[in-house]
Structure formats: structure tokens, C-alpha cells
C-alpha positions in Angstrom: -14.6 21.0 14.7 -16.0 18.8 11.9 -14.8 15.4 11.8 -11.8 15.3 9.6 -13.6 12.5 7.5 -16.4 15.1 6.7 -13.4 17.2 5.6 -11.7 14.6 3.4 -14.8 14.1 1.3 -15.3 18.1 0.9 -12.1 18.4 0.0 -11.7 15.5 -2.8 -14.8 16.4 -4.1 -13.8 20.0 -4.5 -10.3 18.9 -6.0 -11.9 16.3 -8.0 -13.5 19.4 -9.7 -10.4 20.7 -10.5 -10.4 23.3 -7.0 -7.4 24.8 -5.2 -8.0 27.0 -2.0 -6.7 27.6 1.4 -8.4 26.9 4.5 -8.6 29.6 7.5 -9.7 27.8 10.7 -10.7 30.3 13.1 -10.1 29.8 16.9 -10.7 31.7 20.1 -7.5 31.1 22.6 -10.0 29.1 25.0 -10.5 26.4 22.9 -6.5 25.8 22.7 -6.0 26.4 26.2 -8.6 24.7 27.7 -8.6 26.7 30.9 -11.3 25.2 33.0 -11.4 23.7 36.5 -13.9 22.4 38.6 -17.5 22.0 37.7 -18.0 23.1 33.9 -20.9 23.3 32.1 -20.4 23.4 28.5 -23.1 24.5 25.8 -23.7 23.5 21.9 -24.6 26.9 20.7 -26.0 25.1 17.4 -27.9 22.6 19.1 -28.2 24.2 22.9 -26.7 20.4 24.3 -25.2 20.9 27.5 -23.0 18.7 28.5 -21.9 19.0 32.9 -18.1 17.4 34.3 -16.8 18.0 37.3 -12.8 18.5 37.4 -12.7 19.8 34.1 -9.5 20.2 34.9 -8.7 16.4 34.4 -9.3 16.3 30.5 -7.2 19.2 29.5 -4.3 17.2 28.5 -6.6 15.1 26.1 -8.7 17.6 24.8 -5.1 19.2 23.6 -4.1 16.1 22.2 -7.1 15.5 20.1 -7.5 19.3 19.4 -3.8 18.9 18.0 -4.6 15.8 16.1 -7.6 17.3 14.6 -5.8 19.7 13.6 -2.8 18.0 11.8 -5.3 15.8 10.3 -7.2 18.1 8.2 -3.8 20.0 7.5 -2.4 17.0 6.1 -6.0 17.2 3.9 -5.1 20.0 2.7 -1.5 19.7 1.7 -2.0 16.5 0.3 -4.6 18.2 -2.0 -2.3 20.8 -2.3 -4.2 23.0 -0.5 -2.7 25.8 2.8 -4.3 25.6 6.5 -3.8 28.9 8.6 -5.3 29.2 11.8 -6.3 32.6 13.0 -7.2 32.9 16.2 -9.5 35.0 17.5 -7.7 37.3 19.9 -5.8 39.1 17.0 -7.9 41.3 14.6 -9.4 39.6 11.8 -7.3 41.9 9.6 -4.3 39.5 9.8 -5.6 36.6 8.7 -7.2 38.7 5.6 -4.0 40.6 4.8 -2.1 37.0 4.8 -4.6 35.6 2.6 -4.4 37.8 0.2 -1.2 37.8 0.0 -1.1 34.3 -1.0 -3.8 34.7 -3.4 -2.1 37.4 -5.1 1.3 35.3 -4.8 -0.6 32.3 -6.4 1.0 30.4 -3.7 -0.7 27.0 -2.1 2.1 26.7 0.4 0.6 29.3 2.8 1.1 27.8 6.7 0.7 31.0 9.3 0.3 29.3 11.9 0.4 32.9 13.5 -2.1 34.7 11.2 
């Protein structure tokens, strides 16, 4: 969940070296659902912040939103580096997303989108 701005600078300083690649983000089906309700009590497991609301229930829509925009943000990074974004999330084995990447490795192709991987 880097800022997409810390992602624009990786990835023009890796093209600027001449780099090609494709990007796997990795997400568990929580953090695109956003299933909470009532008090919540979320936890930075990198810097143990905890951060309490009450009717979590109310930013759901928002926290799609800017999930989504996140998302198409660094995607349109990556394409415009001509780079691929696949998300894999984390409720389908790991296997996927690995047989799909190589495949486009081995395919030489930058196109790669599996949205589904």
C-alpha cells in the first residue's frame, strides 16, 4: 500500500536503467472487501500503530474507492512503463500467480493483466 508516488520514482528509476518487469500485488480478500462493522481496531503490523473507529462500517465505500484508485494508479505506472500489474489474492494458492508469471516470462510478453491470478 505504498503511495503510488513512491512507486512512480521506483519504477522510472528502474526503466531509466533500461528494466522491464511485471508487478504481482498480493492481497488477502479482507482488504478488498472491507468487511468490518462496529468498533474496529486496526493494527500496523510494521509499526504495531493501532488505530480504533467506531462504525467501521461507515468508511467501507471510501476505503473501496481509494483501494480502487490506488490500484489503477500504479497500474497505469506500470503500463505506461510498459510494464504488467496482476493481483493475486491471497485466498487462491500461490501457485497461480507463479504459473501465470511464468508464462509471461517465458512468452516475453509485458502485456500480462490477470486480474484473476
Amino acid at each position: 500500500m505504498s503511495p503510488p508516488a513512491d512507486w512512480a520514482a521506483r519504477l522510472a528509476d528502474l526503466a531509466a536503467r533500461g528494466a522491464t518487469g511485471h508487478l504481482v500485488m498480493i492481497a488477502d480478500p479482507v482488504e478488498e472487501t472491507f468487511p468490518f462493522a462496529g468498533h474496529t481496531e486496526f493494527l500496523d503490523v510494521d509499526s504495531g500503530q493501532v488505530m480504533r473507529i467506531g462504525q467501521a462500517e461507515r468508511f467501507r465505500d471510501d476505503y473501496i474507492r481509494r483501494l480502487e484508485a490506488h490500484r489503477a494508479a500504479i497500474a497505469g505506472m506500470a503500463r505506461a512503463k510498459g510494464w504488467s500489474l496482476a493481483i493475486h489474492r491471497t485466498d487462491r494458492p500461490a501457485s497461480e500467480a507463479l504459473l501465470a508469471l511464468r508464462m509471461q516470462l517465458e512468452a516475453g510478453d509485458s502485456a500480462f493483466s490477470a486480474g484473476a491470478a
